[in-house]
Each structure stands twice: as structure tokens, then as C-alpha cells.
N, C-alpha and C positions, 0 to 999 in steps of 0.2 A: 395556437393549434399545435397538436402534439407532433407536426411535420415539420417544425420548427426545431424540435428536438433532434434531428437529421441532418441537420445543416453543418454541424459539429465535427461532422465524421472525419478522421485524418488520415491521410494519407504517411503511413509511418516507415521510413525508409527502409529498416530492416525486412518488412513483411512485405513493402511493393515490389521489393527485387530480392530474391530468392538471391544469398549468398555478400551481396552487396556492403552489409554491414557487419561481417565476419571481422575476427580479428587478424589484421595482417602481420605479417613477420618485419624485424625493423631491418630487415637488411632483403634484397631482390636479387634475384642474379639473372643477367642480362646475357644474350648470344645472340646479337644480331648481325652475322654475317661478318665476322672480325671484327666487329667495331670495337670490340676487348675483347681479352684472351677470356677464352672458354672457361667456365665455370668460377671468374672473377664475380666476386662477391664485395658489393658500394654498400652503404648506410644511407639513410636515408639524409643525412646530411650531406654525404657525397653525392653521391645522387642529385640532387638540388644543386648542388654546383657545378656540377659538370654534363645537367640534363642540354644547356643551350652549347654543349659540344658536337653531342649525336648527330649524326647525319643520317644513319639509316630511317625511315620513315618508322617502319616496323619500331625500332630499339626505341625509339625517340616516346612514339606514341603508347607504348608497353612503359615506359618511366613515369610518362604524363601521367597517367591511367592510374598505377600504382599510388604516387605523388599524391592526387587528386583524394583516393581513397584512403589513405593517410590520414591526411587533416581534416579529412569529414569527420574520420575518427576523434581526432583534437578537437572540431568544433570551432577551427581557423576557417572559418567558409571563405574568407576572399583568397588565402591561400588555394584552398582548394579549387575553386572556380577557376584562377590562374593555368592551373596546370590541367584541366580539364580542357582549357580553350588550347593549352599546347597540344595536348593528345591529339584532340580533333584536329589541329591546323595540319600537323604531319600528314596526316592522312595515310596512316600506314597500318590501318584496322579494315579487318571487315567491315561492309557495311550492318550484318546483325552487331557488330562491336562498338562501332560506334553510333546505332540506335539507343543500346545500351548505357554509353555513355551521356550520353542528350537526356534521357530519363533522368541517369542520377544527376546531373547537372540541374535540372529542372527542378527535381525535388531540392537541392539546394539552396535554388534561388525563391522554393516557397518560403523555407526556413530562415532565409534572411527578409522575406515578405516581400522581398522584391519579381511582385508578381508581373510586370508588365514583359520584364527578363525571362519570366518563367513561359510566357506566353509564346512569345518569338523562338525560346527554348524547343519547345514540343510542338509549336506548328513545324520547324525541323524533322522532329521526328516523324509526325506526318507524311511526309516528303519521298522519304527514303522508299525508294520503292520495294520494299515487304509489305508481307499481309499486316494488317495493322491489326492493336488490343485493344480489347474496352478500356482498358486503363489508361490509354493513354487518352482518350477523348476524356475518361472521367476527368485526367487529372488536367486539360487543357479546360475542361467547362467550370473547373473550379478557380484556375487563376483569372477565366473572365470574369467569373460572378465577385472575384476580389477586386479588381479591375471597374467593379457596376457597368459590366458589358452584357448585359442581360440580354438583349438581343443574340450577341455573341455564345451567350451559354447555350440557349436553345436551337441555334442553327448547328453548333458543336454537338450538343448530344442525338439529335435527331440524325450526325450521318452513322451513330453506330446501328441502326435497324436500316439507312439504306444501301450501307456494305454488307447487310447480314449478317452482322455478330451478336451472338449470344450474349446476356445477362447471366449471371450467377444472382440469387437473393440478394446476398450483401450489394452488388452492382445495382439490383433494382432498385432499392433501397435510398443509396447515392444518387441515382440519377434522379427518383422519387424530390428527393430535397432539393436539390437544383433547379428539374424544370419546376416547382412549385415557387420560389424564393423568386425564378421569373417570372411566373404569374405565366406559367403554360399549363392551366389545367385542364384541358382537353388529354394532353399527354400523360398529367398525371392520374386522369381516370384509366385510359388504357393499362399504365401500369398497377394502380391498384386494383384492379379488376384481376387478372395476372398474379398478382400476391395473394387474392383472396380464392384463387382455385389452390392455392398453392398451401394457405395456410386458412381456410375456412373458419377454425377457431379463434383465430387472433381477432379479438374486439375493437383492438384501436384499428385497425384497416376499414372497419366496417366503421368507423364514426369517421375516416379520415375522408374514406369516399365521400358520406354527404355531408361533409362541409368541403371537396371539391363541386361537388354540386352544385352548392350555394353560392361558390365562389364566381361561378356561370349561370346563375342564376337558375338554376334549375329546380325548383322548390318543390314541383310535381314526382322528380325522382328522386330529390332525399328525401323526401315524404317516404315515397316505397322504400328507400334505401336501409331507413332506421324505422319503418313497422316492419320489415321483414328482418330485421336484426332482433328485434321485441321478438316475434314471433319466435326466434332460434333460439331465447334466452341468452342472446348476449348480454352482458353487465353492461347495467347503463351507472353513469356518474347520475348525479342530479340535474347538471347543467344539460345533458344528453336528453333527460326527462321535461325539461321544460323546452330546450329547441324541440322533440320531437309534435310536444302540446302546440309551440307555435307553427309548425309546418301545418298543422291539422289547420289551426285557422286562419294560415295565410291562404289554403287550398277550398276555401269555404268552407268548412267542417267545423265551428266551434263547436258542437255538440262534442265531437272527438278530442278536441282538444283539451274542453272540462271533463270529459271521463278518466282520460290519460291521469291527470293533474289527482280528481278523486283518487282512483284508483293507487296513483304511488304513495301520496299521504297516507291511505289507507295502509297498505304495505312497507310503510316508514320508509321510502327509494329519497326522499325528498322529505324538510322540515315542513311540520305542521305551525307553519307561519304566518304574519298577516301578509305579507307581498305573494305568499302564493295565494291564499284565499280570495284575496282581492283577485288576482290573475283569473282564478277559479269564476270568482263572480262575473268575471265581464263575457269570459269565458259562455258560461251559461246565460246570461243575459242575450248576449247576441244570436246565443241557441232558439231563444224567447220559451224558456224553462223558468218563471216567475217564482214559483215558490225556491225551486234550486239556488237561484243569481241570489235571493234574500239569505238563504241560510248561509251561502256561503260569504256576504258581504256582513251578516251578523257576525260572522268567525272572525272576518277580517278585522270586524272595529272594536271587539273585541280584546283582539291579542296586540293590536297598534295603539289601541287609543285615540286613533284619529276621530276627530270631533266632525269632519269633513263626512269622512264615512259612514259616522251615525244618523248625520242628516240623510245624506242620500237613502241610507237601510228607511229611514220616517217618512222619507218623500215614494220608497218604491210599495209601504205596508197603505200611505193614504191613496195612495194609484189601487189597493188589492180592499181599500175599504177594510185591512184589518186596525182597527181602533185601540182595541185594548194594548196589542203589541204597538204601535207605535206610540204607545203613551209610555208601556216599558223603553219603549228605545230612547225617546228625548229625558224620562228621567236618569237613564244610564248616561246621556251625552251630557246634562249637566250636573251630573253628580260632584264635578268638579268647576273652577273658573273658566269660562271660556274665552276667549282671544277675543276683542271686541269687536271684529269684523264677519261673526260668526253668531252675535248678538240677536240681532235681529230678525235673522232666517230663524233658528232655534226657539225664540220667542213664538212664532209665526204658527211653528210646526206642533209646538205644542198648544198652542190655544185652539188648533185644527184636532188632535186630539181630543183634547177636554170637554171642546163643542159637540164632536159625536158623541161624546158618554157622555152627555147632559148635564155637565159643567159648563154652565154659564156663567156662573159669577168670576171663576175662576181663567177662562176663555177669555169672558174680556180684558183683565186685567194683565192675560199675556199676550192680548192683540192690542192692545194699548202702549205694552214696553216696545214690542216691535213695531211702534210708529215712531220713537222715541230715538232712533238712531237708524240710518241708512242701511239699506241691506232687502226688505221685505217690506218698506214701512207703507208703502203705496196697497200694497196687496194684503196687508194688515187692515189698513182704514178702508178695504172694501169688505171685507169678514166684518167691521165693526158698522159695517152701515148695513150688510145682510142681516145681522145679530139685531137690529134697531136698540143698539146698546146705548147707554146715558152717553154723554159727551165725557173725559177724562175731566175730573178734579183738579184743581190747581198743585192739589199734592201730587197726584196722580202721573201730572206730565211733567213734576221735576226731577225727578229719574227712574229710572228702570228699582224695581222690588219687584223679586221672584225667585221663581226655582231654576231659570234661564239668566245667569246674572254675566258685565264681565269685567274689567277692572274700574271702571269708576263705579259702579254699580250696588248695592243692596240685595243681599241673599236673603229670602223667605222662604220657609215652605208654605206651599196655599193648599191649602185646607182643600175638604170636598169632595175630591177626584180620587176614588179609591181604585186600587186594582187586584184582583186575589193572588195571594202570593207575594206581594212586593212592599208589605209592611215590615220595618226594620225597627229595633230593640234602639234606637238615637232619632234624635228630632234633629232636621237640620238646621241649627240654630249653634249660636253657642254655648244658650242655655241649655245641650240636651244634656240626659242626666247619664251618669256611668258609673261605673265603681274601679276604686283603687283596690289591687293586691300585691301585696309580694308573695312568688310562688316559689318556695323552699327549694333547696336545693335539691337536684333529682341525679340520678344516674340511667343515665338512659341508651340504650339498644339500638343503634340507629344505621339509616345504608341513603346514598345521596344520589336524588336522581334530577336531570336537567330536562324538563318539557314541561307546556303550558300545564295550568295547574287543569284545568277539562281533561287535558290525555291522563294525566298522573291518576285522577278520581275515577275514569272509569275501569284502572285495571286495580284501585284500591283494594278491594277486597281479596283476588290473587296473593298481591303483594303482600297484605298483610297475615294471611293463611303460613305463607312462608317464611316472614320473619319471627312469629313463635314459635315456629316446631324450630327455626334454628336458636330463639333466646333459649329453649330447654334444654335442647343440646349442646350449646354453648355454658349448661350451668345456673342458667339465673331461671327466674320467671314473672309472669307480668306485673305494674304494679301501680298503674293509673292506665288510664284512656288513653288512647293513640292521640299525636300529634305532628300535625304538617308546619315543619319548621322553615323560614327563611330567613333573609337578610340581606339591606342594600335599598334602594331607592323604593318609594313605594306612589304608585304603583311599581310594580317592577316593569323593566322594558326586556321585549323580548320573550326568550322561553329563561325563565331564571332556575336556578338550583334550589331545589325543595331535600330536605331532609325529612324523613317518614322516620318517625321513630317513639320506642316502647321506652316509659318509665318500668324499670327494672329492680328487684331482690335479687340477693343472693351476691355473687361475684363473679358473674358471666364473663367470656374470654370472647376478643374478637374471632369472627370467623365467616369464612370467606368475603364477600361483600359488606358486610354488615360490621360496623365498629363500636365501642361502646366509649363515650366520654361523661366526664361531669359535668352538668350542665349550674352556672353558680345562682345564686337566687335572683330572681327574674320579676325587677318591680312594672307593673302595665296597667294599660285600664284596660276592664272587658266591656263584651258587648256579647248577648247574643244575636246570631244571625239566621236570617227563615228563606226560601226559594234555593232558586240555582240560576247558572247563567250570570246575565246582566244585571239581573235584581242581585245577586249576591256581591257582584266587585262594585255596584252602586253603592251598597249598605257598609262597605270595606271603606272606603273614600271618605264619604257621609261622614262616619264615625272619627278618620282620621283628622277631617276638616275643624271637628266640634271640636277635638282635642287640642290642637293649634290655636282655634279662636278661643278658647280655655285658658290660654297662658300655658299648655306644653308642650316641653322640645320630644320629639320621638327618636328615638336609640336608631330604629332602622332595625330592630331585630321583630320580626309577626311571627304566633304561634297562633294553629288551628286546632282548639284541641275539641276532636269528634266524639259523640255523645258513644258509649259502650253500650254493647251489643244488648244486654239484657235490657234498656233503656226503654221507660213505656211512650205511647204515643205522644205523648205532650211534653216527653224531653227530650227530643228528635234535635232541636235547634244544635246549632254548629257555635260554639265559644270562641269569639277573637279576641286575640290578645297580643295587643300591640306596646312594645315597650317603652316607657318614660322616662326622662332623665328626674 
């Protein structure tokens, strides 16, 4: 918590006592009542030898004093403590003088950290009977809380409001970190409350309040605490953005808590991620907003790849009886190998699709794999006895074959079960067929942006508006199809860095955002690709899986290169092109 950042604050000798840390003269001159002739002038060496001669109180305690502030100055602390405890033992000071002196002594013994000294120091100063200062509770609550007298800090700072003494900001501040460190926050709401008449604008006060709140559990008034901040446009962090989402639905309100979460995704306050979308979906879910909870769990399993989550998106579309989309979702879950304990549900779910779209041949054979390994296999062989399907083949039940496969397993594609939109230019086999090229060396126009590749597409068109008028202005001009460049694991995890960029003529000059490099010839296999969504990073995978069971190593560099604008309808399709060693 940023009240943590408080706790720091020092107490720095020159500033807590006005004059204290001045430079002194190395020589003093002393008049106490004959004890030396009048305007005798000692060194500070002599002095120190002949301070345990003095008898006057006064002279004695006027040398200590001097002495003491000396070697504060050298940084001799145990000298100086020394002569400090002579001053005061003389007793030949005022009592404001020798308050004074108890202060600087005090502050000394913080500086050797010898706080337990500093404590007995300043309960002294206490004592004296003068009107007492904030400062010196501040500085007695701070050698308790070194001390871990936390008890002691908050009984200390509470008598400066029962003597009546004022705070200054900076003092609020101090005492703020203290009693908080001891887990007095009752006290520290008072005082924040107090700071935010004082400073209304300041953002962290208003986020420090509800998380005093929460600290007391009070979730119904940081709830009001941080929407009435929203409301004022205070700046929220992201982390501010999601506790505010979950106050919503600790106070029953998920509906508030998934609009929040929409809402700053929308507004880019917070990443378009899968840990929020997922947060989003449950969010909505509990709202019992069905279509909402699915689109925002489609995002999630989307941008994570979790195979967990694609099931749950197929188990919440066969609850909504959508068929066709939950056949898109199990073929996007096993677009790839899946973990083997995930086998069998997946199997499950997709023969529950198939069977609705009047795939039957194909339904049994993946309610057949899902009897084939633990997971679903009970709730499979009741599908296969509703279905009044043949019995499994001998071939049949020696392993798992399909599009639901996972490491001991056989991957097929099975035939049948079409869906519009979600046919891909590769067969998922390793026979599918592809083409090799190498693609010349280019010089290309390009600017680097980091979001999923869904956010980067739909402000495509913007983007690309603006990167031509600046390649002409920079000199060059276009000279192939736009391309979405990457590199690095693929799938990628996370939001990965895309490169957008124009093969280019001429001899354009970087500018502003946008750079221009050589790009050197670039051998890959293509593929084209048709839909959007899940059907597209299905058919991305697909292709990369065929290429591996092919016998190739992949570079890790993918180019997208998008069909140009003058393009008739039937060369709309998107060009991958993944790079081969």
C-alpha cells in the first residue's frame, strides 16, 4: 500500500530544531560568575579538559551543551551523548533548555539506532512541565514503532488530539504512517478524511482511504469510497480498476463489477487480457447475463489458450443449445495436442456437438474415444447407448483417433461435420499439402505495436490510412500488400509485438513512429486462411502442426500478408506465412 511509502519519513536534525545543526565556533567563551576571568576564551580541547573542573551549574551545563553540539557535528555520537548527560546532570539550564537539550539528545540516540535510549530520552521530555509539541510525540511514536511497541505508538500518538494540539500536513502525514504500521485504522480514517478536505485532488488519499476500509473490513464504504472517486475522475491504476470491480461483487453486484472491467478494457484503463476476461466472464456469469459470460470466456480462451476454458465456453454454448458454435469451440480446443486428462471430456463434448448437427458417424466415434480413457467415459457410453450406436471395433477401442487427440493418441480429421466459415486451405494430417517459397528481399515501412492480434485488426484500417500518407511523406511509396509481422513462440503467449508494415520503393527516411528496415529473404510455407476468431488461430496451428509432422523446423518468424484493397471477392483470403529452416 502506498502508506507504506510513509513510514520512511526522518526526522533530520538540522530541520527538527531550528539552529541546532549550525556550524559552531571552535573556541566558546565562558562567564559564569568568576569561574574564569571574563572574556577567557578555551578551545574546544581545553574545554574538554577542564569541563569536570567547573562548579558553576550554569558554566558547567553552557560547556556540556556546547561540547555535546560539537561532536554531533564530527558524528563522535558517544562523545557527544557524554556531554549531553553532563549538561543535563548540572542542572544549570532552563527548563525550556534543557527540553531542548533531551530533544537533541534523543535525536542522537535515533542516529545510533539506539531507540530504546531514545524512548526513555523523550518520555523526559514529556515530563517537563511545558506546553508540549507534536514533534515530540511524533518523535517518541517513532522510537516505539522501532522498538515494535505498537501498542506504545498508538497510545503515544493519540495524546497529541487529547492535549489539543494541532497537526501541520507534513505531521498528518507522519502520524498517518505510524498509526497505520500499527494497524490503527480507525485513526487512520479520521486522519485521511482530514487530508482529503484539505487536498480533494490528491488520488492516492482517496485510494488509501478504501484500502483503510478494507483493512476494517468495511467493503460497503470502499465500495462508495472508490465509485465516488470514479465519479470525480480520479486516476485509477489498473489494480484500483479491478479492486474497484471486486468490491462490486463482494457487495452483491456482479452485474457492476463486469461493466466496470468492460468498460476500462474498452477505455484501455486495464489490459485486454485473458485473466481479466475470464474475471469478466465469471463476473457476468453470476450476473446470470449468458450470452455476456460466453463472449467474454470465448476472449479468455482465446487470448490464454487454456484448453480448460474452451471446454467450459462448449459445456456453457451446449447449456444455450448453440451447436454450430460449440463445434467451432471444441475444434479451436483441439486444434492443438491436449494434456491427457482433458481427453476425454473434449472427446465428449465434441461428439455432443456433431450429434446435434447430424453427425453421426462421426459422434460415435468421438463418444467412443471418450470411453477410451477416464475423464467423461461413463457419460460418453450413455450418448452411445442413446445414439443405439454399433458396439466399438476391436480397432476402434485400441486407441483414441480423432480431431480430440492427446499424447499417446492418433490425430485425424473426421470427415462430415461441416461448419460455414471454418474450412482451412490444410488438412489436418501430415499429409496436408502447402507450398514452399522464398520471398525476396524487401524493404519495408514498418511501426511496432504490442496487443492481441483482435485489438491490432480492428483499428487496422486507421492504422494503415496513416502509415501511407506518412511512407510518401517520408519519400518512398507502396510496393506489395500490407503485412502483420511477428516472432517468437507460436502460438504466442500473451499480448505479443506485431509489426504492421508496407513493402516499400523509393528510399523513404524513418519518421516519427514508423521505421524502415531490410527485411533479408524469407523462406516459408503458405497457407491460405478464411473466417475470423477462433476458426482463424485453429487454421494458424492446423497448418503449423502439418508442417512439423512434415519433417519442418519453424524459424519462429509468422507473416500475415492481407489481400489489397483492389482484391475481388474471392481473393479476400488472408496469406500465412510461417518461416522454415
Amino acid at each position: 500500500m502506498r502508506l507504506l511509502a510513509l513510514v520512511g519519513f526522518v526526522f533530520v536534525l538540522c530541520s527538527a530544531q531550528p539552529g541546532f545543526a549550525q556550524q559552531y565556533r571552535s573556541k566558546v567563551l565562558i562567564t559564569p560568575d568568576g569561574e574564569m576571568d571574563k572574556g577567557a576564551e578555551l578551545s574546544i580541547e581545553e574545554l574538554e579538559q577542564q569541563i569536570s573542573s567547573i562548579k558553576t551549574p550554569y558554566a558547567k551545563s553552557s560547556a556540556g551543551r556546547h561540547l555535546a553540539r560539537h561532536y554531533v557535528e564530527q558524528k563522535e555520537y558517544a562523545k557527544a551523548i557524554e556531554f549531553y548527560q553532563t549538561a543535563l546532570s548540572a542542572q544549570g539550564l532552563s527548563d525550556v533548555a534543557n527540553r531542548q537539550m533531551l530533544r537533541e539528545l534523543a535525536q542522537v540516540y535515533l542516529l545510533k539506532n539506539d531507540y530504546s535510549a531514545a524512548v526513555t530520552t523523550l518520555e523526559q521530555v514529556l515530563q517537563i512541565d511545558l506546553i508540549p509539541e507534536v514533534t515530540d510525540y511524533l518523535l517518541l511514536a517513532q522510537a516505539h514503532y522501532r522498538t515494535a511497541r505498537y501498542v506504545a505508538v498508538v497510545a503515544t500518538l493519540d495524546q497529541i488530539k487529547e492535549r489539543g494540539l494541532t497537526l501541520n500536513t507534513a505531521q498528518m502525514r507522519q502520524a498517518l504512517a505510524l498509526y497505520y504500521q500499527a494497524g490503527a485504522y480507525a485513526q487512520c480514517e479520521v486522519l485521511l478524511r482530514q487530508l482529503l478536505e484539505m487536498e480533494p485532488a490528491n488520488p492516492e488519499l482517496w485510494h488509501q482511504l478504501a484500502s483503510v476500509y478494507l483493512q476494517q473490513n468495511k467493503k460497503r464504504q470502499a465500495l462508495d469510497q472508490l465509485a465516488l472517486a470514479r465519479e470525480k475522475s480520479v486516476p485509477f491504476t489498473e489494480r484500483d480498476v479491478l479492486l474497484l470491480a471486486d468490491l462490486h461483487a463482494a457487495n452483491n453486484n456482479p452485474y457492476g463489477a463486469a461493466q466496470v472491467l468492460d468498460e476500462a478494457i474498452a477505455a484501455r484503463e486495464i489490459a485486454a487480457n485473458g485473466d481479466n476476461y475470464r474475471k469478466m466472464f465469471q463476473f457476468w456469469f453470476q450476473a446470470r447475463e449468458p450470452q455476456k459470460a460466453a463472449a467474454a470466456l470465448q476472449k479468455a480462451a482465446q487470448l490464454t489458450g487454456d484448453i480448460e476454458l474452451y471446454l467450459y465456453l462448449a459445456q456453457l454454448q451446449m447449456e444455450d443449445r448453440t451447436w454450430t458454435e460449440m463445434l467451432q469451440t471444441m475444434q479451436a480446443a483441439c486444434a492443438r495436442q491436449l494434456p491427457d486428462k482433458y481427453v476425454s471430456r473434449a472427446n465428449l463434448l465434441l461428439g455432443v456437438s456433431q450429434l446435434k448437427l447430424g453427425d453421426e458417424v462421426n459422434a460415435r466415434r468421438s463418444f467412443i474415444n471418450a470411453t477410451l480413457i477416464g475423464g467423461a467415459n461413463v457419460q460418453a457410453g450413455q450418448w452411445l447407448e442413446y445414439m443405439n450406436a454399433e458396439p466399438a471395433t476391436d480397432d476402434e477401442a485400441r486407441r483414441i483417433v480423432g480431431l480430440c487427440y492427446g499424447s499417446r493418441d492418433k490425430r485425424r480429421k473426421q470427415s462430415g461435420t461441416s461448419v460455414a466459415g471454418t474450412s482451412s486451405g490444410v488438412e489436418d494430417s501430415a499429409e496436408a499439402e502447402f507450398q514452399l517459397q522464398t520471398v525476396p528481399r524487401q524493404r519495408l515501412f514498418y511501426a511496432s505495436y504490442t496487443m492481441p492480434l483482435e485489438e491490432l485488426a480492428g483499428q487496422l484500417e486507421s492504422l494503415v490510412v496513416r502509415m501511407g500518407i506518412s511512407l510518401v511523406k517520408a519519400g518512398g511509396s507502396v510496393d506489395g500488400p500490407l503485412q502483420i509481422i511477428s516472432q517468437g513462440e507460436f502460438p504466442a503467449a500473451g499480448d505479443p509485438t506485431w509489426q504492421l508494415a508496407l513493402p516499400s520503393s523509393g528510399s523513404p527516411s524513418a519518421k516519427g513512429k514508423f521505421r524502415v528496415r531490410s527485411a533479408a529473404k524469407f523462406k516459408c510455407a503458405t497457407t491460405r486462411l478464411e473466417g475470423e476468431g477462433a476458426e482463424f488461430v485453429a487454421q494458424s496451428l492446423r497448418f503449423a502442426d502439418a508442417l512439423q509432422q512434415a519433417g519442418y523446423v519453424l524459424t519462429g518468424e509468422r507473416r500475415l500478408v492481407l489481400p489489397s484493397q483492389g482484391a475481388g471477392a474471392g481473393e479476400q483470403q488472408v496469406e500465412l506465412q510461417l518461416g522454415i529452416e
